[in-house]
N, C-alpha and C positions, 0 to 999 in steps of 0.2 A: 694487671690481671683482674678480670670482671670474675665476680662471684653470684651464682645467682642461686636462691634459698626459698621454700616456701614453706609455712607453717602455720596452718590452719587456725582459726579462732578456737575452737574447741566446742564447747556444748553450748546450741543456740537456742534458746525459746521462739517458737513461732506461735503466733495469736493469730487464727483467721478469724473472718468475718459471716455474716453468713447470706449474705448477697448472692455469692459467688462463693458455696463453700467449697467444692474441690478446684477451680480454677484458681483462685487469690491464692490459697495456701502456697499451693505449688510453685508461686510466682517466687515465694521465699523458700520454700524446701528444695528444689531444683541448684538452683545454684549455692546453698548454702552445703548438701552434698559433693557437685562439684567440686568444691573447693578441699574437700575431706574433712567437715563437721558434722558432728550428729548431733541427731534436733529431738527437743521437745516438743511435740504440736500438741496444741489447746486450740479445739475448734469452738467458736460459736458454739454455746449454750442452749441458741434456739436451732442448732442443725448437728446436734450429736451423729445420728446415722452417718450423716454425710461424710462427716471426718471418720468414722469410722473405716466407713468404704473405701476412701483415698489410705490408709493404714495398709489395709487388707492388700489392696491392687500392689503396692510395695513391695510389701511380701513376697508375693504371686510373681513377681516380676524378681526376683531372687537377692531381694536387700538382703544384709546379713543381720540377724536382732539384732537388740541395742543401739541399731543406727536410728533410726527413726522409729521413735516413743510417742504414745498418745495419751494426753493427759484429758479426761473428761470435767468440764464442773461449768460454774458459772465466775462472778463477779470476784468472789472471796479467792477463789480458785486460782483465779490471774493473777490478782495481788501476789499472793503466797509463792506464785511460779517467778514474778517479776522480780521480788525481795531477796531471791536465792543467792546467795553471795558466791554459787560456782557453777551460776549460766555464765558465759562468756559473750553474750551478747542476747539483742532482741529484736524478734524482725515483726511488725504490728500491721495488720490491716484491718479498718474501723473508722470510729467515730473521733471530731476531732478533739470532743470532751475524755476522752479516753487517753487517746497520743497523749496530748499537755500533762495528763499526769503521769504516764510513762514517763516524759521526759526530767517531769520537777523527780519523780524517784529513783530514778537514774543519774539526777544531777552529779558532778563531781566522781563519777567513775570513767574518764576518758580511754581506763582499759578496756572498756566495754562496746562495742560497738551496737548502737539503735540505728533500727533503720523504719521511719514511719510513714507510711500511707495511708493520710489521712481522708476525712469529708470534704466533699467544695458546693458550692454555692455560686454554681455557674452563670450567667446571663446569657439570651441570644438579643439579638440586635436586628432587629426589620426594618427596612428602610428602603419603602418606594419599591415595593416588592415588581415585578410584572407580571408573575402567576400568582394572583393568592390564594389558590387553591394548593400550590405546591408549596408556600410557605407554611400555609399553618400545615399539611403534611409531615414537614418537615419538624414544625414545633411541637407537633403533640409526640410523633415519633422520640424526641429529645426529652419531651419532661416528662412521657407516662407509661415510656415501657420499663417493664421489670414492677409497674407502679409506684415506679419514679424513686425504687431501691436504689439506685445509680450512684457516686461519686461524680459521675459524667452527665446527669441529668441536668439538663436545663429547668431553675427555679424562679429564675427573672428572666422576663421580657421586657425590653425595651421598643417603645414603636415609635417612631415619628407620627408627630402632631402633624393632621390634616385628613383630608378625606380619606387618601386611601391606607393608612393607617387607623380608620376610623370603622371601614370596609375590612380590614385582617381581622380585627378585634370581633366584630362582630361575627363575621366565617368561622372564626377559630369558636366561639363559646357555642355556637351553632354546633359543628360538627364535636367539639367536648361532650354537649351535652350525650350525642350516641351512645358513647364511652360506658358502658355497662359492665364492671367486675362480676368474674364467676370463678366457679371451683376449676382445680388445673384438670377436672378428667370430663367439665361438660361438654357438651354438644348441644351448637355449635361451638368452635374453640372460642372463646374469649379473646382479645385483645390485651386483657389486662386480667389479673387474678386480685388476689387480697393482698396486702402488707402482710410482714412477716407473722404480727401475732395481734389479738386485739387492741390488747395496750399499747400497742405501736399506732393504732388506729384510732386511738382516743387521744393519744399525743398528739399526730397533727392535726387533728380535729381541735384539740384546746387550742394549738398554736393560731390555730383559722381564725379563730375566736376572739384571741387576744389583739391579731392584726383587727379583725374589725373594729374590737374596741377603741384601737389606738389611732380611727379614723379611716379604714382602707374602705372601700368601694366596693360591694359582692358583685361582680358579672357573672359567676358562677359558684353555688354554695354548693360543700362537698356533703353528701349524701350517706350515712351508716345503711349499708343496706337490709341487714338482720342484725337484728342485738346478740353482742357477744361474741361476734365475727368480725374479720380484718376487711372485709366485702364494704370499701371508703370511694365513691365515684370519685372522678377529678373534680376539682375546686380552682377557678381563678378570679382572681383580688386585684383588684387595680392599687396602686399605694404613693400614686401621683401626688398625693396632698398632705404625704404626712413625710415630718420633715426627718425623721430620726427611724429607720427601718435597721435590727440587728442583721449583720450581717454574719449568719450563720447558717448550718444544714439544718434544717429541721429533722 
């Protein structure tokens, strides 16, 4: 005789991101719901309203309280929610310096169920294209929309050596250079806006910096456009010559 039983994890922590802050969230509070658990959500720091809103819609949509909690903060904030010894689990979407240490704090509690979705540091591959007008289409569309916020963003290009990889290279920093960042409410609309916050803009800008030093190639330097704004053009580095590149998301 089959017995068949279900029994929810119980209280889960969700960490969104803030790329995608009411889309990702959801990706963990939907089915962690389904399943009959109630959640903690801790949204992104740099998109409080957002999470707030996805809260509210909840509600409105005739959750019962207590099921779904919003925790507001930043960095200390997550620790303190991650440390809780009666969440029952954690469901994360971010960076992948974040995960690794969910995971080392977490270590050793196998009751617990982590579930992590991390950064990548994706590659495309061009090769003997036949339209190169629609490949580099295709590659800027991959590494600079959302401005290249993405998980899914393409960060490395790989071209074959020769001429008409020599003809993409050059089409592609050609039409990059267009690439002009603006505010999300100008006219005409933008293509691309700013990074999330300046210092997210001074970040990749150092990291630009440090690849040149370590030998990369500038075909295209990235641009601050006003001081004190995330307003960063696109930037591409050739890094054909240096023998040791981290492979990481910036």
């Amino acid at each position: 005789e089959a017995t068949l039983r279900h029994r929810p994890h119980g209280v889960l922590a969700v960490f969104g991101p803030y790329n995608f802050p009411g889309h990702l969230p959801n990706g963990h509070i939907v089915p962690a719901l389904l399943a009959g658990n109630t959640v903690v959500f801790k949204p992104s720091e740099l998109t409080p309203q957002s999470g707030e809103a996805v809260v509210k819609l909840w509600a409105e949509a005739g959750l019962p309280p207590g099921v779904l909690n919003l925790l507001q903060g930043g960095r200390e904030t997550g620790e303190a929610l991650s440390g809780q010894s009666d969440i029952d689990g954690l469901l994360f979407t971010g960076s992948s310096a974040t995960g690794f240490q969910l995971h080392r704090q977490l270590a050793g509690q196998p009751e617990k169920i982590l579930a992590l979705e991390m950064g990548g540091n994706n590659p495309l591959i061009v090769d003997d294209p036949q339209d190169i007008d629609a490949a580099v289409h295709l590659t800027i569309q991959s590494a600079f929309i959302t401005a290249g916020q993405r998980c899914t963003c393409a960060r490395r290009l790989l071209v074959k050596r020769g001429e008409i990889g020599d003809a993409f290279l050059q089409r592609l920093v050609t039409v990059s250079q267009t690439l002009i960042p603006d505010a999300w409410d100008a006219e005409p609309q933008p293509f691309l806006g700013g990074l999330i916050s300046a210092q997210a803009a001074q970040k990749v800008h150092q990291a630009w910096l440090a690849h040149v030093a370590s030998g990369g190639k500038t075909l295209l330097e990235p641009r601050l456009l006003q001081a004190e704004t995330s307003l960063l053009t696109p930037g591409i580095i050739e890094m054909s010559a240096v023998a040791q590149v981290a492979d990481e998301e910036v």
